[in-house]
PyMOL Python script that loads the backbone (N, CA, C, O; Angstrom):
from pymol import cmd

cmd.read_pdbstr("""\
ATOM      1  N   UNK A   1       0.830  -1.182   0.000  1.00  0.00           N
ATOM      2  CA  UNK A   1       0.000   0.000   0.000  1.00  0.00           C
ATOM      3  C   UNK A   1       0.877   1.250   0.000  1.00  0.00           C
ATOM      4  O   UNK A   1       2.047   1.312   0.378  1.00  0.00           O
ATOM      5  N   UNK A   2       0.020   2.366  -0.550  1.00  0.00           N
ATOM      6  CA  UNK A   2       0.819   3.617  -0.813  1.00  0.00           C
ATOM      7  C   UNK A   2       1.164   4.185   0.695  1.00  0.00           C
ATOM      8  O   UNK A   2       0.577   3.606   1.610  1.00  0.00           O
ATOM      9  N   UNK A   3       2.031   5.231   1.037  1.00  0.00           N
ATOM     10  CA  UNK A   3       2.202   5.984   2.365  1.00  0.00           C
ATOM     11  C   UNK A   3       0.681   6.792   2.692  1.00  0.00           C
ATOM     12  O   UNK A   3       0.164   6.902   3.803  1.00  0.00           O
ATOM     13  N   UNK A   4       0.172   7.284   1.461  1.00  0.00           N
ATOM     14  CA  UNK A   4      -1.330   7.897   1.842  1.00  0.00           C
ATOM     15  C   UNK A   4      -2.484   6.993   1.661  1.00  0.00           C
ATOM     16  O   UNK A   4      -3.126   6.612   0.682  1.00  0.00           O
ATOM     17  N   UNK A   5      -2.538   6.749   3.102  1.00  0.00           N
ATOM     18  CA  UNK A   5      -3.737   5.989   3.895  1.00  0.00           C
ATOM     19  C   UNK A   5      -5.210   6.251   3.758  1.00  0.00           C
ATOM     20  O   UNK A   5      -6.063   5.883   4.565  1.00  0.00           O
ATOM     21  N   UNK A   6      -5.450   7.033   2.477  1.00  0.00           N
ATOM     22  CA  UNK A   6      -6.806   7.472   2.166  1.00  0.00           C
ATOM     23  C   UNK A   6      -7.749   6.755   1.765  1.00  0.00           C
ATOM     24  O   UNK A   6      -7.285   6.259   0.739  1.00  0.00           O
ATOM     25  N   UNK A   7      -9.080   6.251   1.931  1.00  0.00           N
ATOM     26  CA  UNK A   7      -9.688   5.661   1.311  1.00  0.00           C
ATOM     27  C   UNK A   7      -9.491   5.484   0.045  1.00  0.00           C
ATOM     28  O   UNK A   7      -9.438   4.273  -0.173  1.00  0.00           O
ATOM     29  N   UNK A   8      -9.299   6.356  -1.300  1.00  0.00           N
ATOM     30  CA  UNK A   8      -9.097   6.467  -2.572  1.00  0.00           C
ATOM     31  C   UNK A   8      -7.624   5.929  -2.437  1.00  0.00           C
ATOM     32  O   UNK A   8      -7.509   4.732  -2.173  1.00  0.00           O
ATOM     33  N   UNK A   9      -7.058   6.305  -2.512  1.00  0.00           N
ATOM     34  CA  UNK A   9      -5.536   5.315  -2.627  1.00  0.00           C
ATOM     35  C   UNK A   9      -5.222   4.180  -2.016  1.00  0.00           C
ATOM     36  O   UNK A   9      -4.205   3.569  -2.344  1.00  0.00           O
ATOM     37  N   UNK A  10      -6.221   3.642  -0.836  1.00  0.00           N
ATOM     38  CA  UNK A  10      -5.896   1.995  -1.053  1.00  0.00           C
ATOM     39  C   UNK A  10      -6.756   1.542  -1.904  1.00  0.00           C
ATOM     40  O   UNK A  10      -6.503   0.382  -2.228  1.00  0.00           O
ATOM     41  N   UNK A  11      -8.119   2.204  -2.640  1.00  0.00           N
ATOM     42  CA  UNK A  11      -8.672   1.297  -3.557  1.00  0.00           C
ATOM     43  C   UNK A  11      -7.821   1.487  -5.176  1.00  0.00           C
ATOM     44  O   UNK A  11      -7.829   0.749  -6.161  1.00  0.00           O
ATOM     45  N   UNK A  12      -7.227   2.611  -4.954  1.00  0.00           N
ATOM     46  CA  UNK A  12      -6.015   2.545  -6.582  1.00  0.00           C
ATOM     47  C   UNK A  12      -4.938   1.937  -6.239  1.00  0.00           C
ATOM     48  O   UNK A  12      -4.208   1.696  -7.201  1.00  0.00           O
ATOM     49  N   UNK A  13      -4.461   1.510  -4.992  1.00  0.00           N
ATOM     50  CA  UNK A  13      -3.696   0.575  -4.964  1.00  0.00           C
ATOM     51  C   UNK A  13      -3.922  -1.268  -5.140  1.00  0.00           C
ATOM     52  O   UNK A  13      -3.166  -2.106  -5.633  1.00  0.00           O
ATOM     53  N   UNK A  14      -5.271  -1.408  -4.512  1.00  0.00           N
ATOM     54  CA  UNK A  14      -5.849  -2.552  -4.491  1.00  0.00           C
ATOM     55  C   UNK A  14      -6.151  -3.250  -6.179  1.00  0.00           C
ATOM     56  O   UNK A  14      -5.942  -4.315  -6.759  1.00  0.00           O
ATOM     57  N   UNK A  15      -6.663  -2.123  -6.435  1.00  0.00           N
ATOM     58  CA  UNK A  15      -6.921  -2.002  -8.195  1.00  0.00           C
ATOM     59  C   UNK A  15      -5.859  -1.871  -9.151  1.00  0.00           C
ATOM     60  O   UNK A  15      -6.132  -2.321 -10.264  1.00  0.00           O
ATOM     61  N   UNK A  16      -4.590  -1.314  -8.987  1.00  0.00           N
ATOM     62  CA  UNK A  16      -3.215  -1.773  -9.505  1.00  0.00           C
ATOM     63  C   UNK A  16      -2.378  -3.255  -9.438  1.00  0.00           C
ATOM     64  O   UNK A  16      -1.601  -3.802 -10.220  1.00  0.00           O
ATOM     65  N   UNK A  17      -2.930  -3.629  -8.107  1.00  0.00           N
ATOM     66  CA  UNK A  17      -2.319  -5.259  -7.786  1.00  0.00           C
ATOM     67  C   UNK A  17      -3.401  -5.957  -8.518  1.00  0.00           C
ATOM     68  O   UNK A  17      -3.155  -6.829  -9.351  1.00  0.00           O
ATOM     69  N   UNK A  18      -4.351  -5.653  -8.272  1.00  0.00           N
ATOM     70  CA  UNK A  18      -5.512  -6.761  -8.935  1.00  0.00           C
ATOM     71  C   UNK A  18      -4.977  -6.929 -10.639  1.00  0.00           C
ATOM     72  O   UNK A  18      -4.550  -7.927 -11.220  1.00  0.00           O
ATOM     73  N   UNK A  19      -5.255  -5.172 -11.261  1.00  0.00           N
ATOM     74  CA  UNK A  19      -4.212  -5.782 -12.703  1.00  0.00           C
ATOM     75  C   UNK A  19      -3.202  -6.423 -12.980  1.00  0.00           C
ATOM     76  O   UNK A  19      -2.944  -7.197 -13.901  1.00  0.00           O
ATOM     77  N   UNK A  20      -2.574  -6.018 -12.033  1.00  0.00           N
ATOM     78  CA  UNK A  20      -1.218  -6.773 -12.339  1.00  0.00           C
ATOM     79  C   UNK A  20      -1.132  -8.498 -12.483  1.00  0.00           C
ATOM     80  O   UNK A  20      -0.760  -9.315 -13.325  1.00  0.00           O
ATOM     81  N   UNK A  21      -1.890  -8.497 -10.710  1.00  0.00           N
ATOM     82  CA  UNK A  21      -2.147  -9.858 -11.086  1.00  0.00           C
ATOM     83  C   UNK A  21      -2.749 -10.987 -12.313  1.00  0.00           C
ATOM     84  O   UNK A  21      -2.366 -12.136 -12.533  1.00  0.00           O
ATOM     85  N   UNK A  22      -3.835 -10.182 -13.002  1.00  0.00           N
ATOM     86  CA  UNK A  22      -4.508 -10.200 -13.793  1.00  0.00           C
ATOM     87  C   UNK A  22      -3.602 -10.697 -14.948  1.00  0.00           C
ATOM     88  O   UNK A  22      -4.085 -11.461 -15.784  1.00  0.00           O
ATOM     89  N   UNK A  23      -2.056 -10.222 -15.051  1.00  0.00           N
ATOM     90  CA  UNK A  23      -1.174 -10.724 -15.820  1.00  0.00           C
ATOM     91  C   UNK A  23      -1.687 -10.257 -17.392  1.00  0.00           C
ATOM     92  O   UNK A  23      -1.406 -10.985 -18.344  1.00  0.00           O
ATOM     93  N   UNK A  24      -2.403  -9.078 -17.577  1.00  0.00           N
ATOM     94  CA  UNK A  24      -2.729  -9.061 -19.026  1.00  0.00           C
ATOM     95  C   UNK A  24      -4.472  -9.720 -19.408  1.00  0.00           C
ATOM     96  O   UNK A  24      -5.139  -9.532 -20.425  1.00  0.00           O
ATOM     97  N   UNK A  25      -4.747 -10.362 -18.408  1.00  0.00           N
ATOM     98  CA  UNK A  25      -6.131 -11.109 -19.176  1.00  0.00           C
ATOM     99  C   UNK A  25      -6.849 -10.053 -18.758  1.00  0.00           C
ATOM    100  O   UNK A  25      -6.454  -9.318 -17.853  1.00  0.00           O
ATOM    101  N   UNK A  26      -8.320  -9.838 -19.581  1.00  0.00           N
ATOM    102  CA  UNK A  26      -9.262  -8.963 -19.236  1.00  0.00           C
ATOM    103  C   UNK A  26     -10.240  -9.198 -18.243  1.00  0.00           C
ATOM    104  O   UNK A  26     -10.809 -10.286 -18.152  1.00  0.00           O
ATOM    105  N   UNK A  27     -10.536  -7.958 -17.269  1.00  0.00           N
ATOM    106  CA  UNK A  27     -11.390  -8.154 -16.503  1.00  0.00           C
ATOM    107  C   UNK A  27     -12.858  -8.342 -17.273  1.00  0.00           C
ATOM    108  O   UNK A  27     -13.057  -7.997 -18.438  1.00  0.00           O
ATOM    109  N   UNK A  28     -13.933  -9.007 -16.320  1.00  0.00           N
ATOM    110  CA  UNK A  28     -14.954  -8.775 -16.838  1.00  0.00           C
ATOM    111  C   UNK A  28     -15.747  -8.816 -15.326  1.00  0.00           C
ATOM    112  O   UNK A  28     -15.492  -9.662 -14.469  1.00  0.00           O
ATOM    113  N   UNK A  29     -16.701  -7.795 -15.180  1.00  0.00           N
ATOM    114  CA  UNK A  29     -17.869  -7.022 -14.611  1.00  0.00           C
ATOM    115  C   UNK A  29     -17.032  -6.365 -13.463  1.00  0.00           C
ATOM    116  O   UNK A  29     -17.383  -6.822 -12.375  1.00  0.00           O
ATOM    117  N   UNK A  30     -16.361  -5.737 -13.398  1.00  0.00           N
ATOM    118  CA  UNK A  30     -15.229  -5.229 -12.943  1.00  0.00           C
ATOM    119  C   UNK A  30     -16.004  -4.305 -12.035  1.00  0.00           C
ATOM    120  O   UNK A  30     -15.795  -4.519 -10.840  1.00  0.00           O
ATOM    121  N   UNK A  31     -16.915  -3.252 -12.334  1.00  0.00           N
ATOM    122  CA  UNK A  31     -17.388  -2.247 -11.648  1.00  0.00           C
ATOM    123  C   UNK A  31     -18.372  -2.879 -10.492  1.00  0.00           C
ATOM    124  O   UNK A  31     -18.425  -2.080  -9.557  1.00  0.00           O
ATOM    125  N   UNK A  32     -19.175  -4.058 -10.246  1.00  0.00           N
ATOM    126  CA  UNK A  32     -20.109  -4.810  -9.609  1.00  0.00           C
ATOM    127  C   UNK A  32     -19.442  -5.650  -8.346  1.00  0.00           C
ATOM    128  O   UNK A  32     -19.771  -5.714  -7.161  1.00  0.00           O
ATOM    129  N   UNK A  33     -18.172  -6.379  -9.231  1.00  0.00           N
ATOM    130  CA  UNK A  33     -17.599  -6.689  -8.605  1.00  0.00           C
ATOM    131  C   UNK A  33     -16.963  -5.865  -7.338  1.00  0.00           C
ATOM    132  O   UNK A  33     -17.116  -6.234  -6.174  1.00  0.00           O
ATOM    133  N   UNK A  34     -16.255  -4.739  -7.712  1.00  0.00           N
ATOM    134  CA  UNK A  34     -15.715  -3.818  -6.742  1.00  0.00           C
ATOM    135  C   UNK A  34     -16.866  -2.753  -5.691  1.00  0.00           C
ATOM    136  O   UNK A  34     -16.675  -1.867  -4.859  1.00  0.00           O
ATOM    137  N   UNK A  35     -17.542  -3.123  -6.017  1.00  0.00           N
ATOM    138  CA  UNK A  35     -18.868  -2.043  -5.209  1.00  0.00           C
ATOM    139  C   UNK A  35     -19.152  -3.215  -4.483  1.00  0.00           C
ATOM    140  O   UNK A  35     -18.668  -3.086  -3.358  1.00  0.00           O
ATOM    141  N   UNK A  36     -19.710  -4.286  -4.613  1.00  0.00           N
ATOM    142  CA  UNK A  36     -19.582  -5.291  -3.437  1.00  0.00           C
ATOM    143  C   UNK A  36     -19.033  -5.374  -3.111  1.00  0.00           C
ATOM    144  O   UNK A  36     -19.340  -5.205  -1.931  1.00  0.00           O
ATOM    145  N   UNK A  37     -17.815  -5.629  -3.191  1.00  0.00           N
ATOM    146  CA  UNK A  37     -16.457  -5.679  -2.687  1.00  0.00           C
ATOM    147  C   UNK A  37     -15.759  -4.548  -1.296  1.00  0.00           C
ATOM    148  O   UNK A  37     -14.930  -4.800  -0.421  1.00  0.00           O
ATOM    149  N   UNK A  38     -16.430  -3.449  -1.568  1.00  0.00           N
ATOM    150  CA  UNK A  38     -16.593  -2.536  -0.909  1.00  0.00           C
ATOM    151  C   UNK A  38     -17.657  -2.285  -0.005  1.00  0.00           C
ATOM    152  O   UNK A  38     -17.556  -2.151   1.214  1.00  0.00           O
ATOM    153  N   UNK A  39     -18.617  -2.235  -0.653  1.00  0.00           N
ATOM    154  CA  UNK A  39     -19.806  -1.961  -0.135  1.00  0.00           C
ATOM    155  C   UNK A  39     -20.142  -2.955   1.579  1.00  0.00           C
ATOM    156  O   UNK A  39     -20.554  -2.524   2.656  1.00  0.00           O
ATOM    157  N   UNK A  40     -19.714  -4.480   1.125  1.00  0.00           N
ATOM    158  CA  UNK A  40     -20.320  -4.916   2.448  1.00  0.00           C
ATOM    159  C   UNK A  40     -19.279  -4.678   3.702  1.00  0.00           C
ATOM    160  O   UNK A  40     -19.750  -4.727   4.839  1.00  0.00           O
ATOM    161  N   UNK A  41     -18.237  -4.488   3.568  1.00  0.00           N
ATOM    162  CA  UNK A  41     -17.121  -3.725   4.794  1.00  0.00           C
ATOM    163  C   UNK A  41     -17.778  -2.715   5.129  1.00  0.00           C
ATOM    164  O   UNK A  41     -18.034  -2.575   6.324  1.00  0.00           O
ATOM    165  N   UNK A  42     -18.340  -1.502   3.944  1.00  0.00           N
ATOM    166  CA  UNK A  42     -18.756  -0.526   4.663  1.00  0.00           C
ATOM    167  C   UNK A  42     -19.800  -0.347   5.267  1.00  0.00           C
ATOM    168  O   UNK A  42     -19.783   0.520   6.139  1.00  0.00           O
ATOM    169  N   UNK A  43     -21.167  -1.160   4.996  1.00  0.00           N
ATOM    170  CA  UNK A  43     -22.237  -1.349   5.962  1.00  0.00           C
ATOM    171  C   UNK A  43     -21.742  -2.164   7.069  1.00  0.00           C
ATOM    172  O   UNK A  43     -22.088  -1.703   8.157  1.00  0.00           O
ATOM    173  N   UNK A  44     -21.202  -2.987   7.120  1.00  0.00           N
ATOM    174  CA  UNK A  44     -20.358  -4.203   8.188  1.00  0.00           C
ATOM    175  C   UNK A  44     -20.041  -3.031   9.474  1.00  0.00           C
ATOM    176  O   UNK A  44     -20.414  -3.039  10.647  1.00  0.00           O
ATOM    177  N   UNK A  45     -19.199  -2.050   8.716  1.00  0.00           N
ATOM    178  CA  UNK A  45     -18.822  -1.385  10.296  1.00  0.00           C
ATOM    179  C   UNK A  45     -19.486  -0.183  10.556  1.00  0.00           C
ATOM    180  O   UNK A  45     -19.531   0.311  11.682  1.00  0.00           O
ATOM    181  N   UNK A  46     -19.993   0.303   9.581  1.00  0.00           N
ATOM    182  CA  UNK A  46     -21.262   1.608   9.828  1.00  0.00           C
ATOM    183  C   UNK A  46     -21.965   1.031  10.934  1.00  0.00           C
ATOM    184  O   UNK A  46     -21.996   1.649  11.998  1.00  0.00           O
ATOM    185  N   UNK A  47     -22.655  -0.319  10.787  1.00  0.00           N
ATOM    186  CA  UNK A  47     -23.471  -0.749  11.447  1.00  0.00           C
ATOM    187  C   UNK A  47     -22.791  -0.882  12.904  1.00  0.00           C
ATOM    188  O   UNK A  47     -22.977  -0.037  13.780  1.00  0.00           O
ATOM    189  N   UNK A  48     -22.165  -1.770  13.038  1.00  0.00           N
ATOM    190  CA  UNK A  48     -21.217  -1.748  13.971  1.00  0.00           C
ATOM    191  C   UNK A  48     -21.297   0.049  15.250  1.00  0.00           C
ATOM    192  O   UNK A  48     -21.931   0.310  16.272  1.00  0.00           O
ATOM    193  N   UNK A  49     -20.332   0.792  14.438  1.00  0.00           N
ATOM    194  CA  UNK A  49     -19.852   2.138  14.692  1.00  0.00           C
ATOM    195  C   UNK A  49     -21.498   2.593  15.244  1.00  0.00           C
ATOM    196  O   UNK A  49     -21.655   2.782  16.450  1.00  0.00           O
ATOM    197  N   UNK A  50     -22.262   2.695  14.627  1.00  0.00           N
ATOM    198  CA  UNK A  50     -24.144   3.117  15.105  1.00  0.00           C
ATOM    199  C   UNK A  50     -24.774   2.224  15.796  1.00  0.00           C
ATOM    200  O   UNK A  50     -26.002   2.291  15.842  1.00  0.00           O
ATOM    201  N   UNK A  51     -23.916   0.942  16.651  1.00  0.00           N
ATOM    202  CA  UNK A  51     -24.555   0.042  17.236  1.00  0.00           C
ATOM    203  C   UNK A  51     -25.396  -0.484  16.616  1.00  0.00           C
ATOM    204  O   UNK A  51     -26.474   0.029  16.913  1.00  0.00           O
ATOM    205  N   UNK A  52     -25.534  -1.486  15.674  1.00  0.00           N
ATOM    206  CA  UNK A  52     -26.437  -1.637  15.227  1.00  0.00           C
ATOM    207  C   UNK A  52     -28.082  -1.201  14.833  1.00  0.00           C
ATOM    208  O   UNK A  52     -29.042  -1.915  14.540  1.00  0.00           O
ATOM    209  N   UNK A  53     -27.939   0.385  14.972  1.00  0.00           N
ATOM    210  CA  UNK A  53     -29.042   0.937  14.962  1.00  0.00           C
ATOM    211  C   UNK A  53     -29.558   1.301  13.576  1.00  0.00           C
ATOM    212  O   UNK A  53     -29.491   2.466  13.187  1.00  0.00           O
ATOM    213  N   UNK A  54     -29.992   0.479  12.939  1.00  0.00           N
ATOM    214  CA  UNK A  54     -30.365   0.921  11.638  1.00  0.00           C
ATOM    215  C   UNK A  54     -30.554   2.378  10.748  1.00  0.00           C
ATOM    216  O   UNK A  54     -30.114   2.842   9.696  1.00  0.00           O
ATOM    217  N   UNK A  55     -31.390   2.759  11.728  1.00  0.00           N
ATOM    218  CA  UNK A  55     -31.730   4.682  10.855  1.00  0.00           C
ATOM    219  C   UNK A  55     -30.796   5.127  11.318  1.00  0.00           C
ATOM    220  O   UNK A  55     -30.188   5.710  10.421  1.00  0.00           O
ATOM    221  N   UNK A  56     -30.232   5.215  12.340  1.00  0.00           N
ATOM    222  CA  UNK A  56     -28.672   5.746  12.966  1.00  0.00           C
ATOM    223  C   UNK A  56     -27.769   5.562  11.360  1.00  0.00           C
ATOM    224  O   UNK A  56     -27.406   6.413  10.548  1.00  0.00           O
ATOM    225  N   UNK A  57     -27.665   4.442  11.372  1.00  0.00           N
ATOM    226  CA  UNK A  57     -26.485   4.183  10.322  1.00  0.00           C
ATOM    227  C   UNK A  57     -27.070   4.498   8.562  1.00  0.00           C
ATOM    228  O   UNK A  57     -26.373   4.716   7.570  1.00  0.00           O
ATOM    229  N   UNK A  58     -27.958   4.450   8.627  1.00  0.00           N
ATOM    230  CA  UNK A  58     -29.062   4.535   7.304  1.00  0.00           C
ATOM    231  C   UNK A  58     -28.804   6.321   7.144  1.00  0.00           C
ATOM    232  O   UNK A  58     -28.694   6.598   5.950  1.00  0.00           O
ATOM    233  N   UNK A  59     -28.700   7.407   7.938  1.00  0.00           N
ATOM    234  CA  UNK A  59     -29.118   8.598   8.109  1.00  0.00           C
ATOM    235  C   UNK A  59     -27.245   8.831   7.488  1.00  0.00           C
ATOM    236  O   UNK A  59     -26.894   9.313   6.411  1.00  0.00           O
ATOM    237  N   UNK A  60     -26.312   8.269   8.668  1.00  0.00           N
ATOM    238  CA  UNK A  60     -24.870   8.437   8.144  1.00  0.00           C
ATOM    239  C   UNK A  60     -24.193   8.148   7.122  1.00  0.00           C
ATOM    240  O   UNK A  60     -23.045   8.508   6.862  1.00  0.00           O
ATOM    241  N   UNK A  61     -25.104   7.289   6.334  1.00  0.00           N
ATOM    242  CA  UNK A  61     -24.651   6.392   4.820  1.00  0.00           C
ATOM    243  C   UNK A  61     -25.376   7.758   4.015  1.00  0.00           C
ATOM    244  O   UNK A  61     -24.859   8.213   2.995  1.00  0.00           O
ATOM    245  N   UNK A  62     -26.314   8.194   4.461  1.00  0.00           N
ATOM    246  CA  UNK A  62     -27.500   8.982   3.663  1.00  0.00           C
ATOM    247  C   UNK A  62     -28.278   8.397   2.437  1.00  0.00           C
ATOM    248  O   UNK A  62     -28.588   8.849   1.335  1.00  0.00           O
ATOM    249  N   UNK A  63     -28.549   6.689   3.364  1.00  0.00           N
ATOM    250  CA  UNK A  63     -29.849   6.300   2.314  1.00  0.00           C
ATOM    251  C   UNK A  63     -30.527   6.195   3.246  1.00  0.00           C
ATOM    252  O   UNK A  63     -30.270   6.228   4.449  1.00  0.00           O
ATOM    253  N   UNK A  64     -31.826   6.007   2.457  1.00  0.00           N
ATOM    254  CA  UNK A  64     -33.567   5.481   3.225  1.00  0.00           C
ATOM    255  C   UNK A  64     -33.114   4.384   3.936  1.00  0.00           C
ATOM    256  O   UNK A  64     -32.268   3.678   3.388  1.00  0.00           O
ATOM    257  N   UNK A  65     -33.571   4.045   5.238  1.00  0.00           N
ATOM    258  CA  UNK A  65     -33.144   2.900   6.290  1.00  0.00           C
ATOM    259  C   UNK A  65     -34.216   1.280   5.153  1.00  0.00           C
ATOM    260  O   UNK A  65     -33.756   0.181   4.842  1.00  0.00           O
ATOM    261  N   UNK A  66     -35.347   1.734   4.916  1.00  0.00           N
ATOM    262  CA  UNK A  66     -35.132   0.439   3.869  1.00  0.00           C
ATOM    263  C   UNK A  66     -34.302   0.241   2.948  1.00  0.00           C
ATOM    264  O   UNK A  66     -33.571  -0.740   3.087  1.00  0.00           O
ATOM    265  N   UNK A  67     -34.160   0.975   1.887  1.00  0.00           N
ATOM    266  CA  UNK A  67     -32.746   0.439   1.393  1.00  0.00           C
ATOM    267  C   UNK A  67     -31.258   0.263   2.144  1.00  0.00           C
ATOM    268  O   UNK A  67     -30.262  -0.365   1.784  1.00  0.00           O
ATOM    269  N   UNK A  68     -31.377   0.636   2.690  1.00  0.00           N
ATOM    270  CA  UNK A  68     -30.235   0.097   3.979  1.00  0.00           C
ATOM    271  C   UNK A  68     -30.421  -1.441   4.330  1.00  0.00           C
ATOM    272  O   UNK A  68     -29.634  -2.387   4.309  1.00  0.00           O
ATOM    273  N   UNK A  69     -31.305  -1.365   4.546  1.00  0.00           N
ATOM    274  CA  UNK A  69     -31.971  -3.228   5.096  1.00  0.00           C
ATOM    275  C   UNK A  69     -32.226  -3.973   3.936  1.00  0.00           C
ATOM    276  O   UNK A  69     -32.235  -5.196   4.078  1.00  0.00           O
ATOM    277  N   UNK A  70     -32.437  -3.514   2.820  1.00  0.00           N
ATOM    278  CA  UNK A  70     -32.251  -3.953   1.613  1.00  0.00           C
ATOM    279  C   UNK A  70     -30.719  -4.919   1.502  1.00  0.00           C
ATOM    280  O   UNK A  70     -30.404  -6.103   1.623  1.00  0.00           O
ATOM    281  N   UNK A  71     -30.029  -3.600   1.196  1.00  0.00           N
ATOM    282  CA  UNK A  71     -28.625  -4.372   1.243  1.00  0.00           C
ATOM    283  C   UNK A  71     -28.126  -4.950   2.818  1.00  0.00           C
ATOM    284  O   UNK A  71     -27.164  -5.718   2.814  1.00  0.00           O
ATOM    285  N   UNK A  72     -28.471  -4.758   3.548  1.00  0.00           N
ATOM    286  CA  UNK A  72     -27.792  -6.100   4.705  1.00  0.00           C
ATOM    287  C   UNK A  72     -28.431  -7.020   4.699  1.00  0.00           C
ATOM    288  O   UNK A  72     -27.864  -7.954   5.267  1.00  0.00           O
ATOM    289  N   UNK A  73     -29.828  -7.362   4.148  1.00  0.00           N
ATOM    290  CA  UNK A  73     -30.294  -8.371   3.871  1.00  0.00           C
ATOM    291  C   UNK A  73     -29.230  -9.000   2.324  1.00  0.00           C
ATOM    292  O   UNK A  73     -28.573 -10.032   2.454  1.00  0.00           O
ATOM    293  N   UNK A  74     -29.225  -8.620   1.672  1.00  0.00           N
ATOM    294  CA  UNK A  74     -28.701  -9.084   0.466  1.00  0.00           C
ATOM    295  C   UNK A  74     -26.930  -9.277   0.590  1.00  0.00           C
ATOM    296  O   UNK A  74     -26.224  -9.915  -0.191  1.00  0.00           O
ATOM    297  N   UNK A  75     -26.620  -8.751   1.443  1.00  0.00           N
ATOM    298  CA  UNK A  75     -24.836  -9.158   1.872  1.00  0.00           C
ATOM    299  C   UNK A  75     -25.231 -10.293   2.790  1.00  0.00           C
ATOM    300  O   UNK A  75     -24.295 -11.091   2.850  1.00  0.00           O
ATOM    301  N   UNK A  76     -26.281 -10.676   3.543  1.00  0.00           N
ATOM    302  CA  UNK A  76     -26.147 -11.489   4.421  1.00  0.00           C
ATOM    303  C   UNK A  76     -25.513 -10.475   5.828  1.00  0.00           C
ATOM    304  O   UNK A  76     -24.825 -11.076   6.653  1.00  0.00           O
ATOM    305  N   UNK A  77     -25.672  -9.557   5.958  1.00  0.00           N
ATOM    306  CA  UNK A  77     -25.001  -9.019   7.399  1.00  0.00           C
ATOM    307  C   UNK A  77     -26.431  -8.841   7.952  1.00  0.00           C
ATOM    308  O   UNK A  77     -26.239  -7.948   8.777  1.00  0.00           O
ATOM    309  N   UNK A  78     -27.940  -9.180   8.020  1.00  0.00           N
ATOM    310  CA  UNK A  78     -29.153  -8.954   9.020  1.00  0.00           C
ATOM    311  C   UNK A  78     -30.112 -10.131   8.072  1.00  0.00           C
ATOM    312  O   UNK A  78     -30.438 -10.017   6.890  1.00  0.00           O
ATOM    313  N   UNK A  79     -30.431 -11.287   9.035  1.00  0.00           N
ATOM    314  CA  UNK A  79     -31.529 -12.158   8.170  1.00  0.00           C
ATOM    315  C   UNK A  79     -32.235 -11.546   7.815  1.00  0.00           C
ATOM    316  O   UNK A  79     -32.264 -10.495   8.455  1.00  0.00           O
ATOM    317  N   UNK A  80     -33.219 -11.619   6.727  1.00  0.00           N
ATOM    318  CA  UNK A  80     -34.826 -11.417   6.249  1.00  0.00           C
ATOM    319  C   UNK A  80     -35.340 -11.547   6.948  1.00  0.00           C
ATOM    320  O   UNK A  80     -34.884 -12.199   7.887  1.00  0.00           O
ATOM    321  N   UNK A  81     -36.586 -11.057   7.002  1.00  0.00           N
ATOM    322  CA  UNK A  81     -37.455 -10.977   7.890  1.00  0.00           C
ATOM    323  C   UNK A  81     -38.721 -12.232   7.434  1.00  0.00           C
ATOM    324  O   UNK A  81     -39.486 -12.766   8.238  1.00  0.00           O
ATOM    325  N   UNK A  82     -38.666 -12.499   5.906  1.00  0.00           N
ATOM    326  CA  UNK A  82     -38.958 -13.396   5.243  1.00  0.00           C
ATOM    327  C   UNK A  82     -38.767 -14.541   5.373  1.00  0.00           C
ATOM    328  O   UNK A  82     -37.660 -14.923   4.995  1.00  0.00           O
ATOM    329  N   UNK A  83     -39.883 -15.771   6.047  1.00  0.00           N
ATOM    330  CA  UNK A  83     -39.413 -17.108   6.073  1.00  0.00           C
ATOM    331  C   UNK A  83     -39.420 -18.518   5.140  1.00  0.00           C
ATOM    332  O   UNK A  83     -38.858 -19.533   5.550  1.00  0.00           O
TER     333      UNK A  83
END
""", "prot")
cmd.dss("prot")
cmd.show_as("cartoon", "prot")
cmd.util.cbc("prot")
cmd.orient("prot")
C-alpha cells in the first residue's frame, strides 16, 4: 500500500495489484464486482460504529433505512425478515 492511507488510494492501490495480477487477461464485470467488494465492509462497520441501529447508520450512509436493510439483507449481514 501507498504511504497515503486514504480511502481512494488503497482502492487505486488494491486495483493496480488486482491488474497486475490479472497478468494481461481482461477483466470482466469489474465495476459490480468492486462495489460489493466494498460496499459490504462498509455497511459491516457503519453498522457496527451506530450500534447496530439501523436509521442511525441509514441517516450516516444517507440512504432510506429500507434500502439500507435492503442491502444487509442481500450481503447477508441482518436475516430477512422473510421465512
Amino acid at each position: 500500500m501507498s504511504k497515503n492511507n486514504t480511502i481512494d488510494a488503497c482502492v487505486r492501490d488494491s486495483l493496480q495489484a488486482y491488474f497486475h495480477d490479472l497478468d494481461g487477461t481482461e477483466p470482466g464485470g469489474l465495476y459490480d464486482m468492486l462495489i460489493r467488494a466494498v460496499e459490504k465492509p462498509l455497511l459491516d462497520v457503519v453498522m457496527q460504529q451506530a450500534g447496530h441501529n439501523q436509521s442511525r447508520a441509514a441517516e450516516w450512509l444517507g440512504l432510506n433505512r429500507n434500502t439500507l436493510r435492503k442491502k444487509l439483507v442481500e450481503h447477508r449481514l441482518i436475516a430477512s425478515d422473510k421465512s
